[in-house]
C-alpha positions as CSV (number, residue, x, y, z in Angstrom):
1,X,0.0,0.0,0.0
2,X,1.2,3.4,-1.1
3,X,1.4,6.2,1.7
4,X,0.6,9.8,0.8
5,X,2.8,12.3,3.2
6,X,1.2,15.7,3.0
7,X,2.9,18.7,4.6
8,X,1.2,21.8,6.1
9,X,1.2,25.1,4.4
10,X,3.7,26.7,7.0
11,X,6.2,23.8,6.3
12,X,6.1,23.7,2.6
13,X,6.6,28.3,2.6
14,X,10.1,27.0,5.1
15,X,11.2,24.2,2.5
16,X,10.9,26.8,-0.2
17,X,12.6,29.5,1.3
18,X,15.6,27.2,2.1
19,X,16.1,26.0,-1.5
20,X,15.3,29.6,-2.5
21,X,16.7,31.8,-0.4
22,X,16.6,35.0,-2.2
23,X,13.3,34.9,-2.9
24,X,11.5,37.9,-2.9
25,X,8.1,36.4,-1.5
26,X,6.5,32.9,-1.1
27,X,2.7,32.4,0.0
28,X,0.2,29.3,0.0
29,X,-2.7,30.6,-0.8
30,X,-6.5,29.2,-0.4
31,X,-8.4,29.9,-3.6
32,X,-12.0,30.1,-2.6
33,X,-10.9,33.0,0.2
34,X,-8.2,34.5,-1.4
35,X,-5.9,34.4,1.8
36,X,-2.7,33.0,2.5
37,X,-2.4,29.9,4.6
38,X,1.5,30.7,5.2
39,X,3.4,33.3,3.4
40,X,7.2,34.7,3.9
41,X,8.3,38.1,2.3
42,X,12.2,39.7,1.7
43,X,10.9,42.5,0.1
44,X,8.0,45.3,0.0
45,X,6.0,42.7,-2.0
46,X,3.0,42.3,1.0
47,X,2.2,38.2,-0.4
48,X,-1.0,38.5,1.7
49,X,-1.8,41.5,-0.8
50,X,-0.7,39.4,-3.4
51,X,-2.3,36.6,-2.5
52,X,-5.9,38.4,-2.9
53,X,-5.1,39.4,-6.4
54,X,-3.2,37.0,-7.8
55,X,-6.3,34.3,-6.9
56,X,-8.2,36.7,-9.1
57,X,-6.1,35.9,-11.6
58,X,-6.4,32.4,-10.9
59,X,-10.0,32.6,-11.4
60,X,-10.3,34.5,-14.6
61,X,-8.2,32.1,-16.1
62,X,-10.1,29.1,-14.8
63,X,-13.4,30.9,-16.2
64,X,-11.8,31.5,-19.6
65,X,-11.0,27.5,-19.4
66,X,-14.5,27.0,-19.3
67,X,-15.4,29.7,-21.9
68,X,-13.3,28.2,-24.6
69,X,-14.4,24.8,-23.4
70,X,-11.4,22.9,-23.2
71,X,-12.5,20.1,-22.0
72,X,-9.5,18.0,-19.6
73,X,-7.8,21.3,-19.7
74,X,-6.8,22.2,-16.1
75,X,-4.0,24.9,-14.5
76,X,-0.7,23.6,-14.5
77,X,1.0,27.0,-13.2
78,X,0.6,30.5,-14.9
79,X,3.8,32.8,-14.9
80,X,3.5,36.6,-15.0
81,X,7.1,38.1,-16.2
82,X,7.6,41.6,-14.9
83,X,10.4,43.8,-15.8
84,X,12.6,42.6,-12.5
85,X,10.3,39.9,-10.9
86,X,9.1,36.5,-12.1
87,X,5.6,35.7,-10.5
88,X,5.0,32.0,-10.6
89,X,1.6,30.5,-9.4
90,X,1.9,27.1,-8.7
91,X,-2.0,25.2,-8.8
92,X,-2.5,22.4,-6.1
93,X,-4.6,20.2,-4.5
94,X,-7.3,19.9,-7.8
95,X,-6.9,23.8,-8.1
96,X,-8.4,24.2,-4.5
97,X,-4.9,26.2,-3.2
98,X,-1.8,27.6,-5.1
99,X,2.0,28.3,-4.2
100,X,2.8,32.0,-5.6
101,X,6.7,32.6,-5.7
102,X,8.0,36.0,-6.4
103,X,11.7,36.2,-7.6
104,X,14.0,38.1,-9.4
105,X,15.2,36.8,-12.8
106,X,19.2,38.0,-11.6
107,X,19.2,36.0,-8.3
108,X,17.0,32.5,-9.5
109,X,16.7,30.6,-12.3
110,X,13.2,29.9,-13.6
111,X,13.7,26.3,-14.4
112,X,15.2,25.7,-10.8
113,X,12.1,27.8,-9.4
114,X,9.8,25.9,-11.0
115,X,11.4,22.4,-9.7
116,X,11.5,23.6,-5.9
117,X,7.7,24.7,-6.4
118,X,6.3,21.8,-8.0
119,X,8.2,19.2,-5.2
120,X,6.4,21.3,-3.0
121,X,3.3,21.3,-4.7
122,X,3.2,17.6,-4.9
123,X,3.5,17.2,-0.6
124,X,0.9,19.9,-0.4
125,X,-1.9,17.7,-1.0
């Protein structure tokens, strides 16, 4: 029989930030609220703030899903590239919560980003 080991929200925000840590902000974040189960800043980015709008964004994009009707089409991540930030939302748990990771593109590499994020993602069940 194969075990599942889920970790809380708290733990999975401390296993990021110590593969990552120049981050600029990490939060878990509960879709249907908008709030952040666990979130760690290293900047001015407020990832409570964050949080709120980036499940917004989250949403539209699961709405425009529906609109197109892709059908077996879910949310893998969505990445928003800023000017000195990379935004990465992370969907897990069925699209229920997300992982949003803010870095800049000088200090983290977006493929290693995305690797610590998804192995957290997969224990955040």
């Amino acid at each position: 029989m194969a075990y599942s080991t889920t970790i809380p929200a708290g733990q999975a925000v401390q296993n990021i930030l110590n593969d990552l840590p120049a981050l600029l902000a990490v939060a878990v974040v509960d879709i249907s609220s908008g709030m952040s189960l666990a979130s760690h800043t290293n900047s001015s980015i407020n990832p409570d703030t964050a949080a709120a709008y980036n499940t917004e964004v989250v949403k539209q994009k699961q709405k425009a899903i529906n609109a197109l009707k892709l059908q077996g089409e879910a949310i893998d991540d969505i990445l928003i590239t800023l000017t000195n930030q990379l935004h990465l939302l992370k969907l897990v748990n069925d699209g229920k919560k997300f992982i949003h990771l803010a870095v800049n593109p000088r200090d983290t590499n977006l493929a290693i980003a995305r690797e610590v994020v998804r192995a957290q993602a997969e224990l955040l069940k």
